[in-house]
C-alpha positions in Angstrom: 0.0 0.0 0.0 3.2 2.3 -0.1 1.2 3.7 -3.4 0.3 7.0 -1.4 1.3 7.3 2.2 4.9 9.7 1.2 4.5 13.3 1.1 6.1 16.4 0.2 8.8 17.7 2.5 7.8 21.2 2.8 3.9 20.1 3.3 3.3 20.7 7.1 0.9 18.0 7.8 2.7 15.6 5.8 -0.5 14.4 4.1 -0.2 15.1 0.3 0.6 12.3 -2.0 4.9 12.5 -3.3 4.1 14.4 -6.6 6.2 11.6 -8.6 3.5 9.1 -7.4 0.8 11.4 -8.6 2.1 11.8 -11.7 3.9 8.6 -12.4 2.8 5.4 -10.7 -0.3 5.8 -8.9 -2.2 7.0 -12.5 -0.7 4.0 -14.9 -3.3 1.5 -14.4 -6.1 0.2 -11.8 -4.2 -2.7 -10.7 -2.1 0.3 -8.9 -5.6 2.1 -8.3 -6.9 -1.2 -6.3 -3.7 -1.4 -4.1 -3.8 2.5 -3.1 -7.5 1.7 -2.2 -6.0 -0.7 0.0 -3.6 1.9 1.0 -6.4 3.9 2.5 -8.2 1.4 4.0 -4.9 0.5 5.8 -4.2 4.0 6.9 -7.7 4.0 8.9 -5.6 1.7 11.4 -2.1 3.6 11.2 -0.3 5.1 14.1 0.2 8.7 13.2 2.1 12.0 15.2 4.2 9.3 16.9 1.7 8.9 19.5 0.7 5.3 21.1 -2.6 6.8 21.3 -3.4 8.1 17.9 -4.1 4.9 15.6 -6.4 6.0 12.9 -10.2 5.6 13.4 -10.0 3.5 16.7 -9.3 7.2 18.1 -11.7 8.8 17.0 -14.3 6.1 18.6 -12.4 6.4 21.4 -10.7 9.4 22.7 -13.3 11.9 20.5 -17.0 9.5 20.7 -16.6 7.4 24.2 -14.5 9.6 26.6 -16.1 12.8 26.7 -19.6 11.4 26.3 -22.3 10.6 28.7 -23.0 7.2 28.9 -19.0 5.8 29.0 -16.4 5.8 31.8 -12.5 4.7 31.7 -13.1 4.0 35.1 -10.5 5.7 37.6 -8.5 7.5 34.6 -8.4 10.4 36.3 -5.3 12.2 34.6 -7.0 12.3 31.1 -10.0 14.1 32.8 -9.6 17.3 30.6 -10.3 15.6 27.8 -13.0 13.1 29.1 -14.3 16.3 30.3 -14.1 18.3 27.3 -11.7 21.3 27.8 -9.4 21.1 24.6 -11.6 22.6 22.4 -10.2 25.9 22.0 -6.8 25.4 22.6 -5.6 25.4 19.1 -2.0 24.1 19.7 -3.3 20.6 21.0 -2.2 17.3 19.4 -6.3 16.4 20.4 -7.1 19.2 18.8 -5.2 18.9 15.3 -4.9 15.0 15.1 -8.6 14.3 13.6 -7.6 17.2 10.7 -4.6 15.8 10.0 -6.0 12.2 9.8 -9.1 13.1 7.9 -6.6 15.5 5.4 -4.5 12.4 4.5 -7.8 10.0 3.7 -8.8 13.2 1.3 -5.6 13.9 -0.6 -5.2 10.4 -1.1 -8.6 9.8 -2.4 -8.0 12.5 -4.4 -4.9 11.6 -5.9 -7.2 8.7 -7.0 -10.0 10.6 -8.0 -8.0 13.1 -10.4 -6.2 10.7 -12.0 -8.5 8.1 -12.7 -9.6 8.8 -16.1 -5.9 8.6 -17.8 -5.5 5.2 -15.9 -5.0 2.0 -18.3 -8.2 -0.8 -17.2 -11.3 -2.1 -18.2 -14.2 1.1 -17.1 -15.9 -0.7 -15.0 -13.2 -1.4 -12.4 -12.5 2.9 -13.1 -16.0 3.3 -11.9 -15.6 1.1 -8.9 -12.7 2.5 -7.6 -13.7 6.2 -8.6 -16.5 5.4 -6.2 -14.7 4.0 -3.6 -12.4 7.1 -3.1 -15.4 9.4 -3.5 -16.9 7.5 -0.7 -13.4 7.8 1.4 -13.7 11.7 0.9 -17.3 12.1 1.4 -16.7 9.8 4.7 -13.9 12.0 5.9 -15.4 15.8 5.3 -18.6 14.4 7.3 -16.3 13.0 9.8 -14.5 16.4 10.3 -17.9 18.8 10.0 -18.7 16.7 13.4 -15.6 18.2 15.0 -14.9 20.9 13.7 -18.3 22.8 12.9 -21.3 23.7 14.9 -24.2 21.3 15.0 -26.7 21.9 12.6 -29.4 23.4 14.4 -27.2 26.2 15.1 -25.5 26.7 12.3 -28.2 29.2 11.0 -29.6 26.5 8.4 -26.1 26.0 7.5 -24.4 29.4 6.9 -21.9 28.8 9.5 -18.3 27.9 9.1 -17.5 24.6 7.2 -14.3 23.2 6.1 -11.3 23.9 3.2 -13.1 22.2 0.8 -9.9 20.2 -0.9 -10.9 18.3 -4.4 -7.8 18.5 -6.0 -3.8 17.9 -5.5 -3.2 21.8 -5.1 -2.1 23.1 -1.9 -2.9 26.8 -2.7 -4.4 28.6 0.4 -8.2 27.9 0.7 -10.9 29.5 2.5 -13.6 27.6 4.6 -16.6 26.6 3.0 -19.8 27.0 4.8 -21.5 24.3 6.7 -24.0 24.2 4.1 -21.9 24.3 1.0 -19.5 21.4 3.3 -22.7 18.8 3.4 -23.6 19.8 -0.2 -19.8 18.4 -0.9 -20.4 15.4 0.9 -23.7 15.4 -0.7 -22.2 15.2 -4.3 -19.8 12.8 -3.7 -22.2 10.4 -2.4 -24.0 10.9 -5.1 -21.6 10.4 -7.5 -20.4 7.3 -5.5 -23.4 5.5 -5.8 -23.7 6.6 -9.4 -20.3 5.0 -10.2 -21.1 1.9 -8.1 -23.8 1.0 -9.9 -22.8 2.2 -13.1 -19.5 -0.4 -12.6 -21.7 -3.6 -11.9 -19.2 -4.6 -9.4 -19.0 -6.0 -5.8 -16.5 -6.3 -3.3 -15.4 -9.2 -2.7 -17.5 -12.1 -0.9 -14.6 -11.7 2.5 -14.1 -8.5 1.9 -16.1 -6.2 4.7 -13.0 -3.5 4.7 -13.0 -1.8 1.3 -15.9 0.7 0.3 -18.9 -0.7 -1.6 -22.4 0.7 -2.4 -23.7 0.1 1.2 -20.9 2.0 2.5 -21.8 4.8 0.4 -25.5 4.7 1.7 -24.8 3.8 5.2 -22.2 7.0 4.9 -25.0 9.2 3.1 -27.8 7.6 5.8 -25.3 9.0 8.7 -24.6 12.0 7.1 -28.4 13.1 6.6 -29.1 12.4 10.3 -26.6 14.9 11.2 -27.4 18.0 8.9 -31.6 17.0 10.2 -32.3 16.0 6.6 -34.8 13.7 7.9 -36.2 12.1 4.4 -32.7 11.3 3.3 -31.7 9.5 6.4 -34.4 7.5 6.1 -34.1 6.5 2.5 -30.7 6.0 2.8 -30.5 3.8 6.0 -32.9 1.3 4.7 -31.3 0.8 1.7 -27.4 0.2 3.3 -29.2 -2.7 5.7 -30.6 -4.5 2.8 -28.8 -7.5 2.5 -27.4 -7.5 5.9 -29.5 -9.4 8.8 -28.9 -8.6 12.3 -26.7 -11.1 14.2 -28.0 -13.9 16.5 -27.5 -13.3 20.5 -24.6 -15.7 20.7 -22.6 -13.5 18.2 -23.7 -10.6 19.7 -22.6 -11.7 23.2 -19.3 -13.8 22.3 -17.5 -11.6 19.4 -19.5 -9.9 17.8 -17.7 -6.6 17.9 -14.6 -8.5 17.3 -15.0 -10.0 13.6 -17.4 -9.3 10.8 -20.5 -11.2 11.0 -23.8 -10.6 9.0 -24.7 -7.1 9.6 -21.7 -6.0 9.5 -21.4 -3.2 6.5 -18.0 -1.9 6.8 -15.0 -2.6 9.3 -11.0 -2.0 9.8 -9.2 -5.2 8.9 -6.7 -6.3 12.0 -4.4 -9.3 12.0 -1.5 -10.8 14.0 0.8 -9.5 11.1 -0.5 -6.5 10.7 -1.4 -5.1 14.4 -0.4 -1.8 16.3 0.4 -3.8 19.6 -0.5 -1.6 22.3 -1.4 1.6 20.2 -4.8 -0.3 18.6 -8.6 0.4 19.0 -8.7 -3.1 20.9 -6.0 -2.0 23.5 -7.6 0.4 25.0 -11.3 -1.0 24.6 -10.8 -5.4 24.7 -11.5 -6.4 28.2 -9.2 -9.3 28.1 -6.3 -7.1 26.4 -3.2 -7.5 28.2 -2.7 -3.5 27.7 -2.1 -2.0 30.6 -4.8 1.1 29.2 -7.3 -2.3 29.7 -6.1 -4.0 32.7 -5.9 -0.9 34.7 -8.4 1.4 33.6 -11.0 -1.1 32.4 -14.0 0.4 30.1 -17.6 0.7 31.9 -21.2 2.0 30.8 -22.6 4.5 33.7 -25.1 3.4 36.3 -27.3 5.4 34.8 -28.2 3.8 31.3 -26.8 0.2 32.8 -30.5 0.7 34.7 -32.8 1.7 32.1 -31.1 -1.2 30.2 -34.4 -4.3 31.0 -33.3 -7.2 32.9 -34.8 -9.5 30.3 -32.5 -7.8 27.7 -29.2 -10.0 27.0 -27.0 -6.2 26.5 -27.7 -5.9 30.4 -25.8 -9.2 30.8 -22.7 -7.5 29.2 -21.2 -5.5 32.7 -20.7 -6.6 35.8 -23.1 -4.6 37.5 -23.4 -5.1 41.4 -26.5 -6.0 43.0 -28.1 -3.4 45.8 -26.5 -6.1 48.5 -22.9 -5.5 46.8 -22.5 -1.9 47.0 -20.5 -2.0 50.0 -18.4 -4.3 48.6 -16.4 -2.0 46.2 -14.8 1.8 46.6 -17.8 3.4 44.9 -15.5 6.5 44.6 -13.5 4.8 42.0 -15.1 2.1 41.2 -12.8 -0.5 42.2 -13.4 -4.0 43.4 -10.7 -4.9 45.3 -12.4 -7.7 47.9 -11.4 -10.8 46.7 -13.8 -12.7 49.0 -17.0 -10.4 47.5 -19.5 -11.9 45.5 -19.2 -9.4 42.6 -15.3 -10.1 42.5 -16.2 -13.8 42.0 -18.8 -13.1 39.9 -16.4 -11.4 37.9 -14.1 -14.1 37.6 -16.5 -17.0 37.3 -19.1 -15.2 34.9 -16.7 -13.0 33.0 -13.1 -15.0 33.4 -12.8 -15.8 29.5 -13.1 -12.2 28.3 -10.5 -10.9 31.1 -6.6 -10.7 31.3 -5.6 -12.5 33.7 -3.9 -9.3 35.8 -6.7 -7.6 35.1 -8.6 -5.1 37.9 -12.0 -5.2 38.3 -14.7 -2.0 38.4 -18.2 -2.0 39.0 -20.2 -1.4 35.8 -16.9 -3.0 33.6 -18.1 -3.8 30.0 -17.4 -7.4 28.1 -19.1 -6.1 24.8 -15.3 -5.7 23.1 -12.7 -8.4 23.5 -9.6 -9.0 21.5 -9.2 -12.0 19.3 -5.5 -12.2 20.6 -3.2 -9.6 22.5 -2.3 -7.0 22.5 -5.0 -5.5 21.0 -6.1 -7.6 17.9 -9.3 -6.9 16.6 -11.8 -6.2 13.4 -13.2 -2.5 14.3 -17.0 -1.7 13.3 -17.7 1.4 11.0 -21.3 0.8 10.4 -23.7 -2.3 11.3 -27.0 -2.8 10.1 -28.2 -2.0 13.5 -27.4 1.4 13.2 -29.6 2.1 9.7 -32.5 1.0 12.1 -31.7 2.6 14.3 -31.1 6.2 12.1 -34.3 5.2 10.2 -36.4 5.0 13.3 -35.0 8.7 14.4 -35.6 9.9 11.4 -39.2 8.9 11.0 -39.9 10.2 14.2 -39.1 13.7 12.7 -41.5 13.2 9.3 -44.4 12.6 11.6 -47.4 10.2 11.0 -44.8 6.8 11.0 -45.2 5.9 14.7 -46.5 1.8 13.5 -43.1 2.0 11.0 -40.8 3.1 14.3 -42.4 1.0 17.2 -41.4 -2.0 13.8 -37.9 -0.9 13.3 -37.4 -1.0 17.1 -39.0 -4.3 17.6 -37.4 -6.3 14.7 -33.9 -4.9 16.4 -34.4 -5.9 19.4 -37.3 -8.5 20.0 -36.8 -10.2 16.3 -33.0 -10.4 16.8 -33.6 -12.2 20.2 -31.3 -9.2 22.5 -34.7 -8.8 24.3 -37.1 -11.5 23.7 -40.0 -9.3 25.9 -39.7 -6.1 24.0 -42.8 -4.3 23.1 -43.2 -1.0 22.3 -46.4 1.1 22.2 -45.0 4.3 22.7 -46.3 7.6 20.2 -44.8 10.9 20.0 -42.2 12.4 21.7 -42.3 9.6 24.1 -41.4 7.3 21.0 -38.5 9.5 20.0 -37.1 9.2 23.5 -37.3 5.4 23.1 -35.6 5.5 20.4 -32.6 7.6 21.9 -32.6 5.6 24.3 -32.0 1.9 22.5 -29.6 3.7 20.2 -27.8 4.5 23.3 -28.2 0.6 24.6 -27.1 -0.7 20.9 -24.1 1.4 20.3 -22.9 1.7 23.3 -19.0 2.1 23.1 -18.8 2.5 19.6 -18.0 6.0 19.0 -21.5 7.5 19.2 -21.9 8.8 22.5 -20.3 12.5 22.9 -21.6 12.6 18.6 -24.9 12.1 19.3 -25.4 15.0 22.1 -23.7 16.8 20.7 -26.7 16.6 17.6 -29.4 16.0 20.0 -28.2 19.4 21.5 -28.5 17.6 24.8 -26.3 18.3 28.0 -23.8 15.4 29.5 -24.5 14.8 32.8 -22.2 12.4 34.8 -23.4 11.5 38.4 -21.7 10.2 41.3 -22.3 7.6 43.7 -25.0 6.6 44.6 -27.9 8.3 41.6 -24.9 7.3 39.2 -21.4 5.8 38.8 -18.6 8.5 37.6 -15.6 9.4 39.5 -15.7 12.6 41.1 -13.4 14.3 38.6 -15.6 13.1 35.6 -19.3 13.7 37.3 -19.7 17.2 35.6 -22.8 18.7 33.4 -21.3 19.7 30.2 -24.3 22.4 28.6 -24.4 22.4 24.9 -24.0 25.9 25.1 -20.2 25.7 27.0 -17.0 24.4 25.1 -17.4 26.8 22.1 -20.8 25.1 21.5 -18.6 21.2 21.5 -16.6 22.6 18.4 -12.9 22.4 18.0 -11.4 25.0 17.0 -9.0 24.6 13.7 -5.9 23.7 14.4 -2.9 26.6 14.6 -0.9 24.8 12.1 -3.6 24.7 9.7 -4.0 28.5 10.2 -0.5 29.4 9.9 0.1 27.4 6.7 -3.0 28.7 5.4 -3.5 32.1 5.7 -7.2 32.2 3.8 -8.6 31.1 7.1 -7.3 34.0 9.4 -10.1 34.6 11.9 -11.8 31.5 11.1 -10.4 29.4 13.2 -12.4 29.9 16.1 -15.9 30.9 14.9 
């Protein structure tokens, strides 16, 4: 995959594509075209800014979606509280704060290193089509990703007039202004469009064991997504039920034992992760597999809050997925930390005896610790999720709720997810109206949990984060905060200083 990860010396975030490979071997033929695909996929799983923290799209789920959100704790982490807690947004000179633009940067030029040249390559047109599409995709994927972090949340972006993002189409690294929000999703927008055009126009598929390369679904499923987020209700909809087809909803002993591990049927895209091709310690899996043998695992295990762990049904098999204590075990653990540290406790052997296979052996135990992401080896080995079919019923439902007059279609999309599936065999839902919109929040919360939704999805919702202590909730002290949506430059990052000095077409927009 060496086709496109050099760059030009004097380029400050090392992102462009080495103008020789531009011109010379990347454009000859689409066997090359195929392997810089590859390429890209690979560099979603990268380590980048010589950081054991920053490895690609794992981070973002991680350190950008689960920490600073409401409904996920690294339990007793206490020194990275100013980012679980959300104060780096304005401080421009932050590697948190200029990581996601650099990553993001170097899936765009690279796609469009692809997407420029694609027309003088040698190969049959239908394989031009596929892979045109599958870099549109990669760019339309990565501007969305970016207008989460870096732009205000629709509904306050003045229907879209507020700042966007250096729209980059092209190799040229001329100074460029900000787009606006607007013009940003009607970018992403285009390219989807075009995606899906070329997809179908090429006739091709992916193939058959391959779930980590772009394909028409992904384009949907990144469209679906997309539309949720700018409140274009009717698109998300559309969009969402079209990227599930095909794709059934995995059985509860998948879901349970590995099924956030390796692709199974519902599955639409994912990060490919080997023993020959891992990042050790610096992976997703490190710092999320609760049998990882990195210390980020062992010592700061993952856990859902107290709060959603009880709204989750006891007849629901996601509940079985922490090691929750009963009322009788409370004073068997530090409910400060979180710590379980009484060997002779019933929760402590519970967590052994229950939960032994999907631990480390030196690993500590928490109250509210998850099992839902284990590695397939150490250190931290494992396939990572982009989308599931879960989630397109999940943005279909929300959607719907916004159209109005769908309430029978919801109360089916939420039933065939989780009563049909079997991860609560008692689930009914008769719920109308706003009270049906809130049970659909709520099971998104349930399904996705961990996955890189959580801080995202208040941050649309326009909701506040509120973390609780012992006993209404579980959070350490030093991470039970309210976060308004108001505070924290309305959750936006600012751009990063080193995008500001290199381009000066975006003086004074970098904190807007």
């Amino acid at each position: 995959f060496g086709f496109l990860l050099s760059s030009c010396a004097d380029d400050y975030m090392d992102t462009m594509p080495e103008s020789s490979t531009a011109t010379g071997t990347l454009i000859e033929n689409t066997e090359n075209a195929k392997l810089a695909i590859n390429g890209i996929c690979r560099l979603m799983g990268n380590q980048y800014l010589g950081s054991q923290g920053f490895n690609g799209e794992g981070t973002i789920k991680t350190w950008y979606g689960n920490y600073p959100g409401n409904d996920f704790q690294k339990s007793n982490l206490t020194g990275w509280s100013s980012i679980i807690n959300g104060t780096y947004h304005e401080r421009n000179t932050s590697s948190y704060d200029y990581y996601p633009w650099f990553y993001y940067y170097k899936l765009i030029v690279n796609a469009n290193a692809i997407i420029v040249n694609i027309e003088n390559m040698t190969g049959i047109e239908s394989e031009k089509n596929f892979i045109k599409a599958q870099a549109l995709t990669f760019r339309a994927y990565s501007y969305f990703m970016m207008s989460q972090l870096y732009c205000h949340r629709w509904v306050d972006s003045n229907n879209g007039s507020s700042r966007g993002l250096p729209l980059r189409l092209d190799l040229s690294t001329e100074e460029l202004p900000a787009s606006t929000l607007a013009e940003t999703y009607a970018q992403i927008y285009q390219d989807l469009n075009d995606a899906i055009e070329n997809f179908q126009a090429s006739g091709l598929k992916r193939d058959a064991n391959d779930n980590y390369s772009p394909n028409l679904d992904v384009a949907y499923a990144t469209f679906a997504r997309a539309a949720l987020t700018r409140q274009d209700w009717a698109n998300a909809a559309k969009y969402a039920a079209l990227a599930r087809q095909g794709y059934s909803l995995m059985d509860v002993n998948e879901y349970v034992e590995g099924g956030f591990n390796t692709p199974n049927s519902e599955w639409i895209w994912s990060l490919y992760s080997a023993e020959d091709q891992q990042l050790y310690y610096y992976s997703f899996f490190a710092y999320q597999g609760s049998n990882s043998s990195a210390g980020a695992c062992r010592s700061y295990p993952c856990a859902i809050s107290k709060e959603l762990y009880d709204l989750i049904p006891e007849s629901d098999v996601r509940r079985g997925m922490f090691l929750a204590p009963t009322a009788e075990e409370v004073g068997s653990y530090n409910t400060k930390t979180g710590a379980i540290t009484d060997g002779k406790s019933s929760i402590y052997k519970r967590g052994w005896d229950v939960y032994g296979h999907k631990l480390n052996e030196a690993s500590k135990l928490f109250a509210y610790m998850q099992f839902k992401f284990q590695n397939t080896a150490n250190a931290g080995i494992g396939h990572v999720n982009h989308f599931r079919a879960s989630e397109m019923y999940l943005i279909e439902a929300e959607a719907k709720c916004h159209l109005g007059g769908k309430d029978a279609e919801i109360q089916q999309l939420l039933t065939e997810l989780t009563q049909g599936s079997g991860r609560d065999p008692e689930y009914t839902c008769d719920k109308t109206g706003a009270d049906l919109l809130e049970e659909v929040y709520l099971y998104r919360r349930i399904e996705l949990w961990g996955e890189g939704f959580d801080w995202f999805d208040y941050k649309r919702w326009k909701q506040p984060i509120v973390r609780k202590t012992h006993p209404e909730g579980s959070f350490h002290a030093q991470f039970a905060i309210t976060l308004e949506p108001s505070g924290e430059n309305q959750w936006t990052w600012v751009f990063p200083a080193k995008e500001c000095d290199y381009n000066d077409a975006l003086s004074g927009q970098y904190k807007e």
